[in-house]
PALUM-149727 format. One record per residue: residue number from 1; x negated, y negated, z of N, C-alpha, C, CB in turn. Coordinates in nm, 2 decimals. Atoms other than C-alpha are relative to their C-alpha. Glycine has a CB too. Layout:
BEGIN
REC   num      n.x      n.y      n.z     ca.x     ca.y     ca.z      c.x      c.y      c.z     cb.x     cb.y     cb.z
REC   NUM        X        Y        Z        X        Y        Z        X        Y        Z        X        Y        Z
...
END
This chain:
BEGIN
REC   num      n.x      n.y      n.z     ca.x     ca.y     ca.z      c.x      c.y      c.z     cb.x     cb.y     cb.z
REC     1    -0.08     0.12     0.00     0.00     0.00     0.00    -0.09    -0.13     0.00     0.09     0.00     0.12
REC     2     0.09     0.13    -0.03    -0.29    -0.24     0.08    -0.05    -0.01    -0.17    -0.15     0.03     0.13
REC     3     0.04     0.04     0.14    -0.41    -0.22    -0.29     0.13    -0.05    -0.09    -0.06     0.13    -0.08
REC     4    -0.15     0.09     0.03    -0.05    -0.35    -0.36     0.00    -0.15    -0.02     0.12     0.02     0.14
REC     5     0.04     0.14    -0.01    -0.08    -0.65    -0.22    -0.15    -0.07     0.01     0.07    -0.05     0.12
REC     6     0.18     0.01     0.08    -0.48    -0.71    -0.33     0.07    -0.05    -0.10    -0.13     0.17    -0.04
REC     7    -0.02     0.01     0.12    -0.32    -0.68    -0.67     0.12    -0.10    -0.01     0.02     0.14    -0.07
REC     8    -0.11     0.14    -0.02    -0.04    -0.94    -0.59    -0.03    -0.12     0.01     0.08    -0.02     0.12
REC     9     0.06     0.11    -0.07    -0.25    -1.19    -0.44    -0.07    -0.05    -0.14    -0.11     0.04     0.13
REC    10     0.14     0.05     0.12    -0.54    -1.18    -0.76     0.13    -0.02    -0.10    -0.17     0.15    -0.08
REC    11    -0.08     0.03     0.12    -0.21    -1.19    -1.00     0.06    -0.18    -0.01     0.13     0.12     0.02
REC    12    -0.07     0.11    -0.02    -0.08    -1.46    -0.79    -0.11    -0.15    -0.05     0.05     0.01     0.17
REC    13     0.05     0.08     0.02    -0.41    -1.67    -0.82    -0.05    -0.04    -0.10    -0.03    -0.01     0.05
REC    14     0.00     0.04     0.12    -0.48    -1.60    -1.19     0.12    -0.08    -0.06    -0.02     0.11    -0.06
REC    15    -0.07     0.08     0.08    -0.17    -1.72    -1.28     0.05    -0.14     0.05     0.09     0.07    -0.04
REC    16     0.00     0.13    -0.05    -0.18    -2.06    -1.01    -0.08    -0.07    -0.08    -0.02     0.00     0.13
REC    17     0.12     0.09     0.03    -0.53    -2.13    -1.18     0.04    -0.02    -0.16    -0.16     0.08     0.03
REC    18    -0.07     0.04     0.11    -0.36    -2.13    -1.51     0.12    -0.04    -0.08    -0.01     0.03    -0.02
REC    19    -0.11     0.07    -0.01    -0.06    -2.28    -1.44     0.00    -0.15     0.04     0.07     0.07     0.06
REC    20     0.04     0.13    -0.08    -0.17    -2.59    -1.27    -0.03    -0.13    -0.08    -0.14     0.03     0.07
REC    21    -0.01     0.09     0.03    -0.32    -2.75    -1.53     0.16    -0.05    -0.13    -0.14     0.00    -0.02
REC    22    -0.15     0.05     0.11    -0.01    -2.70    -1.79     0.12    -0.09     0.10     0.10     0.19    -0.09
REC    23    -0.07     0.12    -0.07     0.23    -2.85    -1.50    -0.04    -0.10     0.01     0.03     0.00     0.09
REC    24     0.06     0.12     0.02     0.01    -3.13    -1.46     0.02    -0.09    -0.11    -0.12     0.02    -0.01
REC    25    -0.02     0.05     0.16     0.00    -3.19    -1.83     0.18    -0.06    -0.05    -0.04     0.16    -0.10
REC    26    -0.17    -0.01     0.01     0.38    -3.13    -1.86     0.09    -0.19     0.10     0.05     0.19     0.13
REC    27    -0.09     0.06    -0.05     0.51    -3.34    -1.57    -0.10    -0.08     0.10     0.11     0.08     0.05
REC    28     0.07     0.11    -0.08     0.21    -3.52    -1.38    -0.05     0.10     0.10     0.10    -0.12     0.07
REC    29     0.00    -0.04    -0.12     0.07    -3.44    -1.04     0.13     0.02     0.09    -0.08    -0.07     0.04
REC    30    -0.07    -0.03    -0.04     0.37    -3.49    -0.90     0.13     0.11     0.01    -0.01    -0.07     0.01
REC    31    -0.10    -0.12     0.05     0.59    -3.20    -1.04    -0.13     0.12     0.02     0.08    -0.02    -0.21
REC    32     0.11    -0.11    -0.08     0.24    -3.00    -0.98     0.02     0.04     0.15    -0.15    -0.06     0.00
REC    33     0.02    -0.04    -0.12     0.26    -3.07    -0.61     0.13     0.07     0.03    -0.04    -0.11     0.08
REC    34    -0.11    -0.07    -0.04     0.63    -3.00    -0.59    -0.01     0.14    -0.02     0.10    -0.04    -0.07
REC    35     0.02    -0.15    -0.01     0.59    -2.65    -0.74    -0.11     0.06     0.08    -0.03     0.05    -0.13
REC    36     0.12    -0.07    -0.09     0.29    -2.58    -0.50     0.06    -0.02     0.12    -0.16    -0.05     0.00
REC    37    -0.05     0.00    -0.12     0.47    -2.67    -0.20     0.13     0.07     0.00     0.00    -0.13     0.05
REC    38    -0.07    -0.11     0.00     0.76    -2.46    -0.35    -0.01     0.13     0.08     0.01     0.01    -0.10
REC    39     0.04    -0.10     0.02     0.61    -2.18    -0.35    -0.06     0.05     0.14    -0.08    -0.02    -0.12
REC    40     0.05    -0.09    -0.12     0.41    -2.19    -0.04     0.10    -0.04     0.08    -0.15    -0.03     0.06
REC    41    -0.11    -0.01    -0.05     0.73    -2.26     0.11     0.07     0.17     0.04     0.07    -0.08    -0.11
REC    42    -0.03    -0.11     0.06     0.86    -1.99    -0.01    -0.05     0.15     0.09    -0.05    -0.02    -0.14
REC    43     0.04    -0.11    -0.06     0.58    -1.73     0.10    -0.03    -0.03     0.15    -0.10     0.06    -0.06
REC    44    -0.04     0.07    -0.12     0.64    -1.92     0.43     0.07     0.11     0.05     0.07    -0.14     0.00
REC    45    -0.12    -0.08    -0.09     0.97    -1.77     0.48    -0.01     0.13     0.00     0.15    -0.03    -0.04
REC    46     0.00    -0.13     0.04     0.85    -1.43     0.34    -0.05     0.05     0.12    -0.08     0.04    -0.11
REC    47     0.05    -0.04    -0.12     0.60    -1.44     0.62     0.07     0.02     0.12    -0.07    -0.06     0.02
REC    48    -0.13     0.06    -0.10     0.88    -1.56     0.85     0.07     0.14     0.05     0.13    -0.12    -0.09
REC    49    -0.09    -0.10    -0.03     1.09    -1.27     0.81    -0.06     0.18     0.03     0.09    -0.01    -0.12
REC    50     0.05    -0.13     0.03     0.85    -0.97     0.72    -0.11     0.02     0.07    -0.02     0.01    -0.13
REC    51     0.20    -0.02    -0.07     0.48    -1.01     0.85     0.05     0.02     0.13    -0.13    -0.17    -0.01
REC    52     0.00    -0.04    -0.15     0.43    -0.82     1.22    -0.05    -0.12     0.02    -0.08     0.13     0.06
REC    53     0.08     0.13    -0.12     0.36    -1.07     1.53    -0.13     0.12     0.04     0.13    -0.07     0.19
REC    54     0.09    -0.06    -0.03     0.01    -1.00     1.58    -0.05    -0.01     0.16    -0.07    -0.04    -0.09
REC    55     0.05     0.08    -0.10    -0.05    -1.18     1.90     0.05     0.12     0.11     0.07    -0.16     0.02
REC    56    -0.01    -0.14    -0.10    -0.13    -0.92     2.21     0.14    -0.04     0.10    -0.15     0.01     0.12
REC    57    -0.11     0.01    -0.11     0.16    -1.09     2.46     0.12     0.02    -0.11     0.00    -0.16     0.09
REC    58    -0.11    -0.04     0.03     0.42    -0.98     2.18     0.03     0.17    -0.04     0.03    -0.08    -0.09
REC    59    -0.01    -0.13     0.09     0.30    -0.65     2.07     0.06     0.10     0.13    -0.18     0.06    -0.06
REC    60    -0.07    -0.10    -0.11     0.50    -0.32     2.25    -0.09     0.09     0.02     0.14     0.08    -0.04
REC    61     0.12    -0.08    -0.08     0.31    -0.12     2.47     0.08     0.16    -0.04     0.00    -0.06     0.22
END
């Protein structure tokens, strides 16, 4: 499963590093920053809901 998300991550940042500059181009910096703060919005709430609490005063004994 860990080579899952390896292969998510490098997909995710080939296609930020070549997406960046065509939004730029397209709509400015500012339609760039919007979709980047979308996004890490986004895997915000993923984390939010899905990712374990790592922290020792929550983990079950």
């Amino acid at each position: 499963m860990c080579g899952t998300y390896i292969t998510i991550s490098r997909i995710g940042a080939a296609a930020g590093t070549f997406l960046l500059p065509i939004l730029t181009e397209l709509g400015g910096p500012n339609l760039a920053m919007l979709v980047c703060a979308c996004v890490l919005f986004l895997a915000f709430v993923i984390c939010l809901i899905w990712a374990p609490e790592t922290s020792p005063k929550y983990l079950k004994k």
